[in-house]
C-alpha positions in Angstrom: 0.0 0.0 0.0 2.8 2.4 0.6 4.1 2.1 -2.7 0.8 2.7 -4.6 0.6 5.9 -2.0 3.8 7.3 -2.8 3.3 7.2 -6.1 0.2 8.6 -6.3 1.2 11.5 -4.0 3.9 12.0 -6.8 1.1 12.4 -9.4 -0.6 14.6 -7.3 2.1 17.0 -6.7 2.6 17.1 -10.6 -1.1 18.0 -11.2 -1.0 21.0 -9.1 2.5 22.3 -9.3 2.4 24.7 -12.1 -0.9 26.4 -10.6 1.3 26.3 -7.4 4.2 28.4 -9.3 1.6 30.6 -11.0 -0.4 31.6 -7.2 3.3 32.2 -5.7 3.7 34.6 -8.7 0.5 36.6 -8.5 1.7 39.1 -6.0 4.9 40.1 -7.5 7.5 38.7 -9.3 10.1 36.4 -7.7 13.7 34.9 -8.7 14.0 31.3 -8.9 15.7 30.6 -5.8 12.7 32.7 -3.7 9.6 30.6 -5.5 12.0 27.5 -4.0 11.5 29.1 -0.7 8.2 29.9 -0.9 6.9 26.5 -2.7 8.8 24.8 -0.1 6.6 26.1 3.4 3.7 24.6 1.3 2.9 21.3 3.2 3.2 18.0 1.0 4.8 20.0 -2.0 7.8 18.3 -1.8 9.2 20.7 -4.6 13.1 21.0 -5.2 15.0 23.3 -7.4 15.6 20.6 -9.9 11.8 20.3 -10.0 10.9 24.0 -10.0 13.8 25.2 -12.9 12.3 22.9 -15.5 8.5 23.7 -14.9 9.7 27.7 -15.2 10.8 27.2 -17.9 8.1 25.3 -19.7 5.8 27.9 -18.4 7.9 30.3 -20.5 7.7 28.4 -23.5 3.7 28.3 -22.9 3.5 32.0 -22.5 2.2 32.2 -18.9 5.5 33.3 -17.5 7.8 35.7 -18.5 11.4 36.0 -17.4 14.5 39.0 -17.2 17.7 39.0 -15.8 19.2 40.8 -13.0 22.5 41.7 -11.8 23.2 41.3 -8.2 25.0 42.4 -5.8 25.5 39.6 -3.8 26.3 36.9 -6.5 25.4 36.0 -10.1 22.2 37.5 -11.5 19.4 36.8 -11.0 16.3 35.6 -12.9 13.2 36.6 -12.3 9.7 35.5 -13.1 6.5 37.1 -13.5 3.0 36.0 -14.7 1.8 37.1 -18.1 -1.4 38.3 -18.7 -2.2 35.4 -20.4 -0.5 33.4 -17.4 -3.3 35.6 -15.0 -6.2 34.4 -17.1 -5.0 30.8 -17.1 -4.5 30.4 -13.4 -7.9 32.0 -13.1 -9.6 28.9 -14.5 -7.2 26.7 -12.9 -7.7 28.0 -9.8 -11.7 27.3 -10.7 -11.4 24.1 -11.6 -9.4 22.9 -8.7 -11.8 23.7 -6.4 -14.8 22.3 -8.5 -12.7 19.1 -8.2 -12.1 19.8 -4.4 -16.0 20.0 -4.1 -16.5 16.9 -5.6 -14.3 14.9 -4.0 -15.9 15.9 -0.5 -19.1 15.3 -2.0 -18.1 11.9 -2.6 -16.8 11.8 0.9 -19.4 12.7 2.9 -21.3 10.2 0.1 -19.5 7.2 1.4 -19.6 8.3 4.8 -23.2 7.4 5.4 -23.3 4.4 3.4 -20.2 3.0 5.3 
């Protein structure tokens, strides 16, 4: 049973982590090494940097994200990220249907809780 859990927690955590990456971006925008930090506090995330990097940059490529580079003072530069417009719109209906999904699945809960 615990391997059939882990691996569905991994699925999971793939489903939602872009829509994870575009809430932490709604606010402002953030270098890489921040949405780590941020994406991190999130209980059962589980995300690391070589999970985050890749997912940015697909993002990119999709037009939801966009990207510049900064110098810093304290190191290399920095990239940040920010959403698009169309990258606002998109984790709009994400957001949506997330929760529809949410609602169902305690509907089906409480469901199977009186038939138990």
């Amino acid at each position: 049973m615990t391997d059939f859990f882990d691996n569905w927690t991994v699925q999971v955590r793939k489903g939602v982590l872009e829509l994870c990456i575009l809430n932490a971006l709604v606010e402002r925008e953030r270098y890489g090494y921040d949405l780590v930090k941020t994406l991190v506090a999130v209980p059962g995330l589980g995300v690391t940097e070589g999970t985050l990097y890749p997912l940015l940059s697909r993002l990119r490529v999709a037009g939801l994200v966009s990207a510049r580079l900064e110098e810093s003072s304290e190191g290399p530069a920095r990239k940040y990220y920010s959403l698009t417009k169309e990258g606002r719109k998109i984790m709009s209906v994400m957001n949506d249907y997330l929760e529809t999904l949410n609602q169902g699945t305690r509907q089906l809960q409480s469901r199977g809780g009186k038939h138990a």
